[in-house]
Gaussian input, Z-matrix of N, CA and C with variables (Angstrom, degrees):
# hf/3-21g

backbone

0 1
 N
 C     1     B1
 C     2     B2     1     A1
 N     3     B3     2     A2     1     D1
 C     4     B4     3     A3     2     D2
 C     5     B5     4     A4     3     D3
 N     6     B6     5     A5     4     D4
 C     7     B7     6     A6     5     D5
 C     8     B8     7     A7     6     D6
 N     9     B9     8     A8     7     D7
 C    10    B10     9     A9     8     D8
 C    11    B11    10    A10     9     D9
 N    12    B12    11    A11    10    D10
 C    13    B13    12    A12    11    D11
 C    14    B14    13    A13    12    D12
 N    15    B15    14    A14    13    D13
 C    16    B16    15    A15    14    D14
 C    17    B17    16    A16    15    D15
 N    18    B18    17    A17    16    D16
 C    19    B19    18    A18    17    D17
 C    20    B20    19    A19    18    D18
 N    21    B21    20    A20    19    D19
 C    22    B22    21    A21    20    D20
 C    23    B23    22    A22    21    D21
 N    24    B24    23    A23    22    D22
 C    25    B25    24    A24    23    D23
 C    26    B26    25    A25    24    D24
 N    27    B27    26    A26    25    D25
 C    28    B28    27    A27    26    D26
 C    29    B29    28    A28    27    D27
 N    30    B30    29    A29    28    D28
 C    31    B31    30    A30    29    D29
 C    32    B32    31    A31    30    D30
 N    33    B33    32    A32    31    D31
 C    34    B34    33    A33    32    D32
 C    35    B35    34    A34    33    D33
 N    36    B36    35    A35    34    D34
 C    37    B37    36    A36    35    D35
 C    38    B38    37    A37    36    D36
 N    39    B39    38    A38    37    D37
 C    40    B40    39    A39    38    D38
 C    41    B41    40    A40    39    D39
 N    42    B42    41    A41    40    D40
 C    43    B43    42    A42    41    D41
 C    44    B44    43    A43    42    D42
 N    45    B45    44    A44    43    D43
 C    46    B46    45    A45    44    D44
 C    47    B47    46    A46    45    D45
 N    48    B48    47    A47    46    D46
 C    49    B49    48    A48    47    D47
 C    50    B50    49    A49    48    D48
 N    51    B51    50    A50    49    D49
 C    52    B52    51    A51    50    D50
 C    53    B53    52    A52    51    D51
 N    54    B54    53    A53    52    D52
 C    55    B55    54    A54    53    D53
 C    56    B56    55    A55    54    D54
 N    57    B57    56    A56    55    D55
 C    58    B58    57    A57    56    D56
 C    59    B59    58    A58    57    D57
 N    60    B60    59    A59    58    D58
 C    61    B61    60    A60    59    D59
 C    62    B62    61    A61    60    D60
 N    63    B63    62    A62    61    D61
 C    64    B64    63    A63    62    D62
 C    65    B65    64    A64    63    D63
 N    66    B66    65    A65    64    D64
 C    67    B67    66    A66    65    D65
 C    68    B68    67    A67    66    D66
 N    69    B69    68    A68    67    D67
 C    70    B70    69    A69    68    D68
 C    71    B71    70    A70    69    D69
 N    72    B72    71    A71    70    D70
 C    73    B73    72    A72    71    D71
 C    74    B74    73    A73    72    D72
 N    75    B75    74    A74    73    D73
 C    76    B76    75    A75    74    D74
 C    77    B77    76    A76    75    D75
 N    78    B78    77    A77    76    D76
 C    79    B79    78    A78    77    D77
 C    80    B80    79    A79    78    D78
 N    81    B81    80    A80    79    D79
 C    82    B82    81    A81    80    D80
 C    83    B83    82    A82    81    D81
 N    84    B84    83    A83    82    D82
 C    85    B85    84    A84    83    D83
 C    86    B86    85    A85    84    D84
 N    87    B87    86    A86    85    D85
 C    88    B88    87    A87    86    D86
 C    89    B89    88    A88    87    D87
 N    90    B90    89    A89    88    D88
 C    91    B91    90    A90    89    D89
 C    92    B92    91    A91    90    D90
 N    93    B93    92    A92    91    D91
 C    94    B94    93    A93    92    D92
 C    95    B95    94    A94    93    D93
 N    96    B96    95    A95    94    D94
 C    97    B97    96    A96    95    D95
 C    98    B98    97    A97    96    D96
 N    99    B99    98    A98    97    D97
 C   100   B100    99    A99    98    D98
 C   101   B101   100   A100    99    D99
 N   102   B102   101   A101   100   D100
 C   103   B103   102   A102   101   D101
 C   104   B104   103   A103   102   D102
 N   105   B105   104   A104   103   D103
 C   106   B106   105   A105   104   D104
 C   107   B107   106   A106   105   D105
 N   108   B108   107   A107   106   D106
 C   109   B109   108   A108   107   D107
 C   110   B110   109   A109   108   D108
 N   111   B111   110   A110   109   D109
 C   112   B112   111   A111   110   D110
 C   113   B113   112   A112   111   D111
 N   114   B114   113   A113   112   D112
 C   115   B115   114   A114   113   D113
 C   116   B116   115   A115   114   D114
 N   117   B117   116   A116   115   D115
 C   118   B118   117   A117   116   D116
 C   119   B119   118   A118   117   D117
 N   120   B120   119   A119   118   D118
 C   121   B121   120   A120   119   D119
 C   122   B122   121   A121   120   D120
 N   123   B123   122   A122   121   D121
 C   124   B124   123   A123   122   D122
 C   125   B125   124   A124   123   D123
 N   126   B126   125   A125   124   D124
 C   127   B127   126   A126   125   D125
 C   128   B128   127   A127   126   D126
 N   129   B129   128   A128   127   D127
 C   130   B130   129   A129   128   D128
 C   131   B131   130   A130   129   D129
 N   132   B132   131   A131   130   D130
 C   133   B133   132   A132   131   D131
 C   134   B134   133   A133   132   D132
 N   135   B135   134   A134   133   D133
 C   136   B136   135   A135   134   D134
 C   137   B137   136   A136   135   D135
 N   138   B138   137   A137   136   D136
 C   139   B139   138   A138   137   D137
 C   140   B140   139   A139   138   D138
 N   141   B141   140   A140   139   D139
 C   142   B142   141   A141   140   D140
 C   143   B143   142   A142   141   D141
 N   144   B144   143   A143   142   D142
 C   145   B145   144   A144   143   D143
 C   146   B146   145   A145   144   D144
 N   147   B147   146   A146   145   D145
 C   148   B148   147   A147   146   D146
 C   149   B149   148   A148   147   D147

   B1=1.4235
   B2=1.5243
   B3=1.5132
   B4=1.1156
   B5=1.4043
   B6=1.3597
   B7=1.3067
   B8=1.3688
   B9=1.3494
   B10=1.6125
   B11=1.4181
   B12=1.5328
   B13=1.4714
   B14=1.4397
   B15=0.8459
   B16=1.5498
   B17=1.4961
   B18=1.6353
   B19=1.3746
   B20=1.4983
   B21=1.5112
   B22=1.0278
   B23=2.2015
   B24=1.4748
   B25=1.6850
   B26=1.9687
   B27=1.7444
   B28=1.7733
   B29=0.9562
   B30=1.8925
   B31=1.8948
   B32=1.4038
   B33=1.3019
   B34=1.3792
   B35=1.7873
   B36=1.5719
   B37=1.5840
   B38=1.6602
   B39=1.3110
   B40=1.2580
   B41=1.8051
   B42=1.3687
   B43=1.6528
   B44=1.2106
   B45=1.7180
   B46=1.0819
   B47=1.6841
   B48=1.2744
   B49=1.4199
   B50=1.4431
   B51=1.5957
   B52=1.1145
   B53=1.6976
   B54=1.3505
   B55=1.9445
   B56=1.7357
   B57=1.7205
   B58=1.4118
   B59=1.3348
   B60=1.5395
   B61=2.0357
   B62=1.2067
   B63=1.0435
   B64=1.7410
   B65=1.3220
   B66=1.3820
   B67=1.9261
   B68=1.2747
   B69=1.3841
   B70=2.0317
   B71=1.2319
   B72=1.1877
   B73=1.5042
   B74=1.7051
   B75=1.5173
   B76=1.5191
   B77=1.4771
   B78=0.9869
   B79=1.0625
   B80=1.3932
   B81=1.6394
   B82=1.6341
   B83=1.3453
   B84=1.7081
   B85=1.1916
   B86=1.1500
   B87=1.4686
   B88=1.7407
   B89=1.5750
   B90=1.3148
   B91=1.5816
   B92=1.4665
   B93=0.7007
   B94=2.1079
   B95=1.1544
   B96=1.9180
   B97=1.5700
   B98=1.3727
   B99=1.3605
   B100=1.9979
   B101=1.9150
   B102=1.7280
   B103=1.5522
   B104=1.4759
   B105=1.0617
   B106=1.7165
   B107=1.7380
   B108=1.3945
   B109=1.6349
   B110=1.8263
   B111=1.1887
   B112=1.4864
   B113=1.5270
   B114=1.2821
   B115=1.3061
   B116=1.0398
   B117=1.2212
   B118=1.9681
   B119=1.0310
   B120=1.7774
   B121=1.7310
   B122=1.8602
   B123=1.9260
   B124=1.2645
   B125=1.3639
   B126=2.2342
   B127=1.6209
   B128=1.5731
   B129=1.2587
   B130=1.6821
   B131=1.8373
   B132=1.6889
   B133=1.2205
   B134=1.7661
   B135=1.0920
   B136=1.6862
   B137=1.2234
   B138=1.1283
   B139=1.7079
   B140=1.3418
   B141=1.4052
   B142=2.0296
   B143=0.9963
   B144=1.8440
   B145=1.9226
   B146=1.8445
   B147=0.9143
   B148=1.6382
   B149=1.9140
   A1=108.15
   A2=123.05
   A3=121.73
   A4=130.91
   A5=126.04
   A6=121.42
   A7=101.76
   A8=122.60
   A9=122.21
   A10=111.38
   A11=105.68
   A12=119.76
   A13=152.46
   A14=144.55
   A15=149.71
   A16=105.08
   A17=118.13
   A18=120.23
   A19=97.89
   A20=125.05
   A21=117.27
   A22=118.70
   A23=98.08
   A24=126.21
   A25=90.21
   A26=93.35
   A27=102.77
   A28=127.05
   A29=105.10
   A30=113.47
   A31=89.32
   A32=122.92
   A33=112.81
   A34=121.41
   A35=96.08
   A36=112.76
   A37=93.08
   A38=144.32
   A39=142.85
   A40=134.97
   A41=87.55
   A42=98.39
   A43=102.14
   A44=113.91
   A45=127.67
   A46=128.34
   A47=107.90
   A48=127.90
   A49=111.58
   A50=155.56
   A51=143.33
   A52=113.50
   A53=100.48
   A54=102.20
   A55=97.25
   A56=97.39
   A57=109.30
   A58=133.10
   A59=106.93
   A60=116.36
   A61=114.72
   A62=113.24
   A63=126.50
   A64=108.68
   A65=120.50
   A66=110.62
   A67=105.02
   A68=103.74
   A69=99.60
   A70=113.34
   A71=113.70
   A72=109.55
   A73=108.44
   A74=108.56
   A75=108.83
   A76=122.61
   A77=123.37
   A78=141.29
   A79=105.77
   A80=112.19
   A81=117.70
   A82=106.71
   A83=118.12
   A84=117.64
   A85=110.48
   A86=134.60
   A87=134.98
   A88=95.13
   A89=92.20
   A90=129.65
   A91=111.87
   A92=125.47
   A93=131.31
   A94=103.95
   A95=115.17
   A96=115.91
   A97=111.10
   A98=78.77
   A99=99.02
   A100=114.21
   A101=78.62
   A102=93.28
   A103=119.22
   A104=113.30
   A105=124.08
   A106=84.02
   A107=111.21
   A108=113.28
   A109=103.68
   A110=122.97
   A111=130.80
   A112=116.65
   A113=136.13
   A114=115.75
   A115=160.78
   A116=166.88
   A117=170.95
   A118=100.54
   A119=125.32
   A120=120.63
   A121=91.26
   A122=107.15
   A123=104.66
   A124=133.44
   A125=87.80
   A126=115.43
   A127=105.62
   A128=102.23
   A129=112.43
   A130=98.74
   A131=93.37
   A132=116.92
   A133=117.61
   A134=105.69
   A135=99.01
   A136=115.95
   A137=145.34
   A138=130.27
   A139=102.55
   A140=137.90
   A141=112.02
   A142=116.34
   A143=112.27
   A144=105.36
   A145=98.28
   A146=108.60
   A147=87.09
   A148=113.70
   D1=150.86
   D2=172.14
   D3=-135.48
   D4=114.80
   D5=-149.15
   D6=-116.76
   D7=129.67
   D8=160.03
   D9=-98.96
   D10=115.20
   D11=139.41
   D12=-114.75
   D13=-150.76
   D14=-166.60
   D15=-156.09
   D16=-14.15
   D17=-177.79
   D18=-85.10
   D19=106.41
   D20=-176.49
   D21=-71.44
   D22=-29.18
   D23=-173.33
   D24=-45.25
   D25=-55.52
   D26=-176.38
   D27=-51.35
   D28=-55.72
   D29=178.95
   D30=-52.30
   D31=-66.81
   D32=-153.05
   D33=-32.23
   D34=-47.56
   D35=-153.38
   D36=-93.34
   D37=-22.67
   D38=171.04
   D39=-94.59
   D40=-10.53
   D41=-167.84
   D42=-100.96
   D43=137.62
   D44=139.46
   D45=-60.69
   D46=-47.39
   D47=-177.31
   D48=-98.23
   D49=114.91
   D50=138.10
   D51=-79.15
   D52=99.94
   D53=161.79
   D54=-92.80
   D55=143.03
   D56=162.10
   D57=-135.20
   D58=106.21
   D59=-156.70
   D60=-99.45
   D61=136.49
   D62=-177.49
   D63=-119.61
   D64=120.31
   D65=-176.14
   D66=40.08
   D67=57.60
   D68=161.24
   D69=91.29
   D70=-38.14
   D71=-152.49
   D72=-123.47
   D73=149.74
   D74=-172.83
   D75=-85.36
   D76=118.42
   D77=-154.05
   D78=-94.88
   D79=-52.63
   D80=174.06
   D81=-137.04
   D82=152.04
   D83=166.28
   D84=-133.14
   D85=159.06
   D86=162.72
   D87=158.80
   D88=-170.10
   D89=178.03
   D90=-55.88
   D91=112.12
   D92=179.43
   D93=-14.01
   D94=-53.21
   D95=169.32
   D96=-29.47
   D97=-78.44
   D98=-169.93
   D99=-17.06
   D100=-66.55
   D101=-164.55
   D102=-81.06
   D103=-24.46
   D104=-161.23
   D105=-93.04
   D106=-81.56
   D107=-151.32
   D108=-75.28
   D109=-38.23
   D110=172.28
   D111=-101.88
   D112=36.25
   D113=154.86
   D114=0.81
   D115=14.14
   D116=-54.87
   D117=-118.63
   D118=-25.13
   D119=-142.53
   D120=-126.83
   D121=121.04
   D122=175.55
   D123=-7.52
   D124=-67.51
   D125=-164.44
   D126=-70.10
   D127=-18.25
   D128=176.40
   D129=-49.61
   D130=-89.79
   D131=179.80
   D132=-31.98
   D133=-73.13
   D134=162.68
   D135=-37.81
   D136=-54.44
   D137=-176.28
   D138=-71.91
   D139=-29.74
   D140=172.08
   D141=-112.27
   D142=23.79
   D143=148.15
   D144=-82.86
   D145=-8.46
   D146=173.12
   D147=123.79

């Protein structure tokens, strides 16, 4: 199943997969860890400082 949100609390607590797209395109992929709390990718990082 594939769900888009903006509730980050949800992806976190339901996802197997975190993808993260900017203008279309994926920017980051992994594990909620990965992507949510450790980021690699600028545009990543800028969208969950806030």
């Amino acid at each position: 199943m594939i769900v888009v949100s903006h509730e980050i609390a949800f992806a976190r607590q339901v996802s197997d997969k975190v993808i993260f797209m900017d203008e279309g395109r994926i920017v980051e992929s992994g594990t909620a860890k990965e992507v949510i709390n450790d980021p690699q990718n600028e545009r990543t990082k800028r969208f969950f400082q806030g």
